[in-house]
N, C-alpha and C positions, 0 to 999 in steps of 0.2 A: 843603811840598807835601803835602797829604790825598787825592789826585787822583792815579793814575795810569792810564795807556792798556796794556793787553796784547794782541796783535795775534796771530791767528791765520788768515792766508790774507783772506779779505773779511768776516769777525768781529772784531769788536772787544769787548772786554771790559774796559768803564770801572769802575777797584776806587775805592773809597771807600775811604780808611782813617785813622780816628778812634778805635780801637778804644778805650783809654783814656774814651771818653764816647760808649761804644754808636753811635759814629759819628753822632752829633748834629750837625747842622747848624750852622754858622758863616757868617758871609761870608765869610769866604776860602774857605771852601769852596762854596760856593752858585755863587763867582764860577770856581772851578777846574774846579766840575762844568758848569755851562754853557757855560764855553768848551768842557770835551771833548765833548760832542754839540756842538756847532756843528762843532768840526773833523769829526767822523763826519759830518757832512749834507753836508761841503763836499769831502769825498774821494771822487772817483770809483771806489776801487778796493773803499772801505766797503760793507757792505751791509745785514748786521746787526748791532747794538749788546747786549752781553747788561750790564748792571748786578747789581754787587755788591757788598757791606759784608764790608770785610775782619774777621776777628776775633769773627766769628758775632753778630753783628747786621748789619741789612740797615739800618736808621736809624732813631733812637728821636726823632726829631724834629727842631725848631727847637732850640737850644741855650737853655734857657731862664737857666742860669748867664751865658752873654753876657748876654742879655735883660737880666736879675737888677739887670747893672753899669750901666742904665740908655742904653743902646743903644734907639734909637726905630726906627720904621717910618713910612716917609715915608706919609701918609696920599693922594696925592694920584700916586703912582708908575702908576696905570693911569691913562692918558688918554682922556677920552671921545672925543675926535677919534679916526675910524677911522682914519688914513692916518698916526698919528703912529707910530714905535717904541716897542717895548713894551721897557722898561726889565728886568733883570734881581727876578723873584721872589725873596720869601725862601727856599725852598729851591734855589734854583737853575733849572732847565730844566723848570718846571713850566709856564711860558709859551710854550715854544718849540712851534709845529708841523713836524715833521720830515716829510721825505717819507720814511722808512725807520724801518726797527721798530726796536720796543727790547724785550728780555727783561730783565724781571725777575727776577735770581734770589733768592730770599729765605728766609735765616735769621734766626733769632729774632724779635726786633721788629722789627715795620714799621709804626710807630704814631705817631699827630698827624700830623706836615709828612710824616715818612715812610712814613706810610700814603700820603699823596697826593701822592708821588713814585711808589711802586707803582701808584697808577692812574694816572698818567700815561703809564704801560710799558702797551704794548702786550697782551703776556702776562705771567702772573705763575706762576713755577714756587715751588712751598714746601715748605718740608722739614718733617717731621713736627713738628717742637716748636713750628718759626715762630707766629705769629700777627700779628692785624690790631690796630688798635684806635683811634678817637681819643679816647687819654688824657688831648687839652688839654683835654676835656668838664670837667676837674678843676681847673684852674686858670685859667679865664675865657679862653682863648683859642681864636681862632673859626679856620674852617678859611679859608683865603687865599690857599692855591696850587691850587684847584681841586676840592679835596673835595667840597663841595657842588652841583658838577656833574658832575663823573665817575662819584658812586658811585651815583647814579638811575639815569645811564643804563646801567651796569652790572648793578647788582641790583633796581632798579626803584626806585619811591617807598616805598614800605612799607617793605620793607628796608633801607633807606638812612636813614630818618627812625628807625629801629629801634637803629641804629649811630650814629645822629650823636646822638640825643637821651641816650643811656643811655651812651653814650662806652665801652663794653662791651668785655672780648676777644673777638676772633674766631680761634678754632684754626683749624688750615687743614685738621681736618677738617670744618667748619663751613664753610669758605670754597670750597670744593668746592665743597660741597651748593647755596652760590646762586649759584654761577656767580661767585663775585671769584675764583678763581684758575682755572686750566688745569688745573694737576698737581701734586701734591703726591708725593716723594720723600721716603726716608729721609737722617737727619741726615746731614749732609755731604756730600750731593750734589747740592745744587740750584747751583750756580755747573757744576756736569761736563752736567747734567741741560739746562741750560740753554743752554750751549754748544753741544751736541749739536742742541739743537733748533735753534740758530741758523745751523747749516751747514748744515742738512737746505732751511733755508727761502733760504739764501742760495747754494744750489746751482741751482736755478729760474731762468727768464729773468726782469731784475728787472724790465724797463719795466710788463710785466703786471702781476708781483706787485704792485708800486706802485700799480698803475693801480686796481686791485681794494680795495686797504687805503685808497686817498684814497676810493673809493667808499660804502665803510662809513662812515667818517666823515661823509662829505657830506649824506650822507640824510638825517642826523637833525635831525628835526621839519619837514620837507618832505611835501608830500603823495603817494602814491604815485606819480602822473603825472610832478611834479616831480624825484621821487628817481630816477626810471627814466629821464627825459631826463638828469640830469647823470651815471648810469651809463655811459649812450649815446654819450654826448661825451667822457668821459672817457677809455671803453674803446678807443674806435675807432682813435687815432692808437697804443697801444700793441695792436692786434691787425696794425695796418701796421705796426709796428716789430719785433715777434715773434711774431705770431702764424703769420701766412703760412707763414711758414719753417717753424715747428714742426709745423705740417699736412703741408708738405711730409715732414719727418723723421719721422713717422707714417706718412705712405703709402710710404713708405719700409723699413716693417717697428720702427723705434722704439716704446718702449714699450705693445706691445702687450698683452691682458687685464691692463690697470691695472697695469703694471710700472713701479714708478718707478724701479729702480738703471741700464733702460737707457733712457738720454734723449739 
């Protein structure tokens, strides 16, 4: 097992550990990391997910020494049929849509497949040394678990096309500056850094928070009208499910002038 779950109260912290091969992707491991976010989306008591590479890598990729021993990819694994099941990607849970977040935490490399495993996560926390990068620019292989569309809408077209064409590193103090990371921390605290954030966000009533993260998502490439009625639809059955109440415990004297520790 490369896979384990560490559980703190309604955080979870899915470890990677491959360290031996910079935590390089395998199927077994693809197949170990997908089922633990699926178990996280399917526990009620879950909230947030913080990911990270044991052994100071966060994941240098697809395993390209499997590759190597002649191991294929099924060319035909995504179905054009909308309604079909989507089959497990090669890095794992790059196909999955969760309705709860995922923190990235990330040392060292997070480069190729595991560059876009980190865009997959919701936020990306990075430690000083970390970087980005798609290194497969080097050896003919294309991005497959989502790169190509995460990193646009992330840092836009220019910057993206900047990254995918030159297969470049990205420090993370570079990934700052365009908005691919959050936060960037000194060495050895992006798994504490990240955790941290992930109780802060999972302290919050969740139907809202959910309701708001599905909304961000939803909008994009919708027209403004479009994206504002599915915010509307969205929000409304979780403003009856906590909002109410929370207005209540505001008139009540709760967190008043922007107090978040009393809620």
């Amino acid at each position: 097992m490369s896979v384990r779950i560490e559980k703190r109260g309604k955080v979870w912290t899915v470890v990677h550990s491959r360290p031996e091969a910079k935590n390089a992707m395998d199927p077994a491991s693809a197949a170990e990391l997908e089922a633990a976010f699926l178990s996280f989306e399917r526990d009620d008591e879950a909230a947030v997910a913080v990911l990270w590479g044991e052994g100071g890598a966060f994941c240098a990729g697809f395993d390209l020494k499997h590759a190597a021993q002649g191991s294929r990819i099924d060319a035909n694994s995504y179905p054009a049929d909308e309604r079909a099941p989507l089959p497990r990607a090669p890095m794992g849970p790059t196909r999955l849509v969760l309705d709860k977040p995922v923190i990235a935490a990330v040392a060292g490399p997070a480069v190729a497949g595991g560059f876009e495993i980190a865009l997959w996560c919701d936020l990306r926390v990075m430690e000083e040394s970390a970087y980005f990068g798609v290194y497969c620019r080097r050896w003919g292989v294309p991005l497959i678990d989502g790169g190509t569309v995460r990193l646009p809408r992330i840092v836009g077209r220019g910057r993206a096309l900047d990254l995918i064409l030159t297969g470049r590193k990205v420090t993370a103090e570079e990934a700052l500056r365009i908005n691919l990371c959050e936060h960037v921390v000194p060495d050895g605290q992006a798994r504490q850094r990240a955790e941290t954030l992930a109780q802060e966000i999972a302290r919050f009533p969740q139907a809202c928070m959910r309701a708001d993260r599905r909304s961000v998502y939803a909008q994009e490439g919708l027209s403004l009208r479009d994206a504002m009625r599915k915010e509307w639809t969205n929000g409304i059955p979780a403003f009856y499910a906590e909002g109410a109440a929370g207005a209540a415990r505001f008139a009540s004297g709760k967190g008043r002038h922007g107090d978040f520790g009393n809620l």
